[in-house]
Chimera marker file (.cmm) of the C-alpha trace (Angstrom):
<marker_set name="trace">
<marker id="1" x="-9.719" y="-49.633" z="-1.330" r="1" g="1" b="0" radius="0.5"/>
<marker id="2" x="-8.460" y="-46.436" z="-3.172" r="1" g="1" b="0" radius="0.5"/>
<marker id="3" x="-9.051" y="-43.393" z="-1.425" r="1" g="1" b="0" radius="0.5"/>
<marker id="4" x="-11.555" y="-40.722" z="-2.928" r="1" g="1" b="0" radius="0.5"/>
<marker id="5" x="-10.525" y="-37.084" z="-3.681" r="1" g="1" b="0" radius="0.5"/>
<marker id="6" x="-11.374" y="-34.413" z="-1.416" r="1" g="1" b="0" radius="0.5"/>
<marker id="7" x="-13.290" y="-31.768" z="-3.186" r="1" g="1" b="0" radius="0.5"/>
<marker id="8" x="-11.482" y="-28.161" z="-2.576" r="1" g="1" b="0" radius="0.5"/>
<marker id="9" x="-12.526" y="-25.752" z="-0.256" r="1" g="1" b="0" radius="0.5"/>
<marker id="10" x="-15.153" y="-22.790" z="-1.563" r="1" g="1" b="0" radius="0.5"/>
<marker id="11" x="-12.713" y="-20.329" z="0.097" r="1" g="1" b="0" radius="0.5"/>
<marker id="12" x="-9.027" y="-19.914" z="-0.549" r="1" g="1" b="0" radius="0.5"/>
<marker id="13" x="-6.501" y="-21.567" z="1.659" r="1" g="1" b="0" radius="0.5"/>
<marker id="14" x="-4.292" y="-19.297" z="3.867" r="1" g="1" b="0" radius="0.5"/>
<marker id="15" x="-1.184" y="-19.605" z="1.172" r="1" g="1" b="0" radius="0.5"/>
<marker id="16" x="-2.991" y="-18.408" z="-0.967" r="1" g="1" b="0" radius="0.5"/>
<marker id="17" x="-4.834" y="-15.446" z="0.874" r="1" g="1" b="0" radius="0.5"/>
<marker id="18" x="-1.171" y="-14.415" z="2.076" r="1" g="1" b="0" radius="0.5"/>
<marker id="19" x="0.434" y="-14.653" z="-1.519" r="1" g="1" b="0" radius="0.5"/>
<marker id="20" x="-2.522" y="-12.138" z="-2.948" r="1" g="1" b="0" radius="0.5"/>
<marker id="21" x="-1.745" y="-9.852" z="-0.132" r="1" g="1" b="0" radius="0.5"/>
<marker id="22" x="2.010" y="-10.024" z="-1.053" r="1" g="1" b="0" radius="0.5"/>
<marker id="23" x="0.463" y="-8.974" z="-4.431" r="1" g="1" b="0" radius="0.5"/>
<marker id="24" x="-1.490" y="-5.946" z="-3.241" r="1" g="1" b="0" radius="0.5"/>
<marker id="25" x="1.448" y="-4.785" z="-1.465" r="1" g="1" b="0" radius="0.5"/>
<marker id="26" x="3.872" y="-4.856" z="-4.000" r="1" g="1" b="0" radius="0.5"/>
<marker id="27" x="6.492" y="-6.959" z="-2.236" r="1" g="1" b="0" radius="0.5"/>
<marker id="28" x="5.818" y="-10.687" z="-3.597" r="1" g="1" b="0" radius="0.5"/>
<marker id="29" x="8.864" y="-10.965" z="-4.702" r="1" g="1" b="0" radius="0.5"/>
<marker id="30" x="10.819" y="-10.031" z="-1.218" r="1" g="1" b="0" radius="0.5"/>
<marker id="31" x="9.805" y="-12.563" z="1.880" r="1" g="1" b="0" radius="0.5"/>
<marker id="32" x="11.041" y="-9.543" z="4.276" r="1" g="1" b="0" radius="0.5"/>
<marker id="33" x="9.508" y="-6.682" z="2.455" r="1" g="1" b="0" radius="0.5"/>
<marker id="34" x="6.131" y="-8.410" z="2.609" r="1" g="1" b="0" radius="0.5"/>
<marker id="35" x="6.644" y="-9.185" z="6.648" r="1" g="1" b="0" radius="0.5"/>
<marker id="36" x="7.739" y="-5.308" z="7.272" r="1" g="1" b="0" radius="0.5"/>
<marker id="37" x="4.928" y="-4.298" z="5.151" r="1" g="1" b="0" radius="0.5"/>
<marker id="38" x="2.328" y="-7.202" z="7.320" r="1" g="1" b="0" radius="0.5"/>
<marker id="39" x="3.846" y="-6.135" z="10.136" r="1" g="1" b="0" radius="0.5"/>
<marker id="40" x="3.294" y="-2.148" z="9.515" r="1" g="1" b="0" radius="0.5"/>
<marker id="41" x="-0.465" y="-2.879" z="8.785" r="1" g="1" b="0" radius="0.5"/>
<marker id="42" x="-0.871" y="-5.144" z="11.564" r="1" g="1" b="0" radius="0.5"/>
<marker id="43" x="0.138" y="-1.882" z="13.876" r="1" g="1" b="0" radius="0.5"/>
<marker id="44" x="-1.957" y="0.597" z="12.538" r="1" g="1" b="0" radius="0.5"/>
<marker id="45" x="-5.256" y="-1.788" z="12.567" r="1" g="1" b="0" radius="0.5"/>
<marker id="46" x="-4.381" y="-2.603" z="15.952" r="1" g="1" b="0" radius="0.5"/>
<marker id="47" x="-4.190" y="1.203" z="16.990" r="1" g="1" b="0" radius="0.5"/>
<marker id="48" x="-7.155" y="2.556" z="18.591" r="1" g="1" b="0" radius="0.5"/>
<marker id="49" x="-9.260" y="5.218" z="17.447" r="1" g="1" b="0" radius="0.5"/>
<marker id="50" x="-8.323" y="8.541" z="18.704" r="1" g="1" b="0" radius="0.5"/>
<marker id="51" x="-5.131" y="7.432" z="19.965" r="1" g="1" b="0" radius="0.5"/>
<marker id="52" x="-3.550" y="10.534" z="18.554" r="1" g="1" b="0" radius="0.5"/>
<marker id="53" x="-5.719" y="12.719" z="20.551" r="1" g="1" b="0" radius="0.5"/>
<marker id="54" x="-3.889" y="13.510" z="24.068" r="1" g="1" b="0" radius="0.5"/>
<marker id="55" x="-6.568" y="14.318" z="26.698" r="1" g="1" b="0" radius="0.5"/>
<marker id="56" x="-6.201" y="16.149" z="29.820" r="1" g="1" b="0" radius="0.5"/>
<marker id="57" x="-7.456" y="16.578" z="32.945" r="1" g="1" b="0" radius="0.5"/>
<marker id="58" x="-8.247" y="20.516" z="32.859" r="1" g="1" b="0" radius="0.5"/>
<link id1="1" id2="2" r="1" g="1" b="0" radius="0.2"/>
<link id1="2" id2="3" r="1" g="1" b="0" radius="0.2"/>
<link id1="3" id2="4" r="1" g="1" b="0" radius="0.2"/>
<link id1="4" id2="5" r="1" g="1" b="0" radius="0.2"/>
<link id1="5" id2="6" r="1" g="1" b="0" radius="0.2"/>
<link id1="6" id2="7" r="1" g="1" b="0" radius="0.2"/>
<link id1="7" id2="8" r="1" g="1" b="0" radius="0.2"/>
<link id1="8" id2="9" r="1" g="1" b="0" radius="0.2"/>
<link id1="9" id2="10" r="1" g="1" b="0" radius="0.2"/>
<link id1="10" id2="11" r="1" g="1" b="0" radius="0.2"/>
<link id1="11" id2="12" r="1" g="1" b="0" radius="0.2"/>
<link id1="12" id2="13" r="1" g="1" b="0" radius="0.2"/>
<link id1="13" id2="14" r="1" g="1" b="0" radius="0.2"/>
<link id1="14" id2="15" r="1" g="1" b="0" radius="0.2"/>
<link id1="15" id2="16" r="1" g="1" b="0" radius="0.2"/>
<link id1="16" id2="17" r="1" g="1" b="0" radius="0.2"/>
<link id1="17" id2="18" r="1" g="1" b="0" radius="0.2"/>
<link id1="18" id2="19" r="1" g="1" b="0" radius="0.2"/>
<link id1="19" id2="20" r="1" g="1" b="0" radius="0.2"/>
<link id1="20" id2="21" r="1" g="1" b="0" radius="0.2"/>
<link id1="21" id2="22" r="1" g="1" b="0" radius="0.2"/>
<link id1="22" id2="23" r="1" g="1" b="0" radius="0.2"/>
<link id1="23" id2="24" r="1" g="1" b="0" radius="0.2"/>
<link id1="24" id2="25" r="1" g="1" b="0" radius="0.2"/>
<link id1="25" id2="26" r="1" g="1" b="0" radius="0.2"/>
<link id1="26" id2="27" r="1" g="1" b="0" radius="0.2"/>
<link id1="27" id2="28" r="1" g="1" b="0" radius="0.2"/>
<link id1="28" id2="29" r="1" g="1" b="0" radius="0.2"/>
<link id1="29" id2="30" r="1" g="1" b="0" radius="0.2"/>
<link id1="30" id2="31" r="1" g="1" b="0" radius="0.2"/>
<link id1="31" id2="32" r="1" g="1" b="0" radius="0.2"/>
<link id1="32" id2="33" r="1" g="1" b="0" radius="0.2"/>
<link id1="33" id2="34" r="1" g="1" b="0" radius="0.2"/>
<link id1="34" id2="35" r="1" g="1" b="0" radius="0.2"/>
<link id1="35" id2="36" r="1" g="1" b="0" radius="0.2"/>
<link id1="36" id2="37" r="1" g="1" b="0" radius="0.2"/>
<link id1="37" id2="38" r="1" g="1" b="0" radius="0.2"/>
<link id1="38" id2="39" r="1" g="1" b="0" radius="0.2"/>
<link id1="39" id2="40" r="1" g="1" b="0" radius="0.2"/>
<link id1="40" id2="41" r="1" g="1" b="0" radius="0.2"/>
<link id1="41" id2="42" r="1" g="1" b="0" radius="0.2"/>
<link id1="42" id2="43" r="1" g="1" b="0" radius="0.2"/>
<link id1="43" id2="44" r="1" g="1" b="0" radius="0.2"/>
<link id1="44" id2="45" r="1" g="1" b="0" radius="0.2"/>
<link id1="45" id2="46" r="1" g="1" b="0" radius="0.2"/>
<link id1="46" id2="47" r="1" g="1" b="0" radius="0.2"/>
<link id1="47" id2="48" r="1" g="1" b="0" radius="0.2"/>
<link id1="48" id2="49" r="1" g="1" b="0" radius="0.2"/>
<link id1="49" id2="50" r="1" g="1" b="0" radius="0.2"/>
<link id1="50" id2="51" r="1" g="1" b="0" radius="0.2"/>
<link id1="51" id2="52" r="1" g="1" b="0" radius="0.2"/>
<link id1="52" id2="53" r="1" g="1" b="0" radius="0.2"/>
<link id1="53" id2="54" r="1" g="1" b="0" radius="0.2"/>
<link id1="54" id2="55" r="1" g="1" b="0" radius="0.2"/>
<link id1="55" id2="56" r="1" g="1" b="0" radius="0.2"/>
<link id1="56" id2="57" r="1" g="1" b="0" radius="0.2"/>
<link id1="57" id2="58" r="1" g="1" b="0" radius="0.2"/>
</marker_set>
């Protein structure tokens, strides 16, 4: 019995969603500029909001 096609995905695959970043960033054509560039990202998202604000205890 020959096996039917799977019809593609509505949403882009992970490759792909990684390979437009590379684009946006500028770096596509470097695999470690891209992961310094993911990486820098990745650190300020995961900073939290007013973490530059040093509080005291009067």
């Amino acid at each position: 019995m020959p096996k039917t096609p799977r019809p593609e995905p509505s949403e882009p695959k992970q490759v792909d969603k990684f390979r437009d970043l590379a684009r946006q960033l500028e770096c596509d054509a470097d695999e470690k500029a891209f992961e310094e560039k993911v990486k820098t990202v990745a650190k300020a998202l995961q900073k939290p909001e007013g973490a530059d604000v040093k509080t005291g205890n009067g």
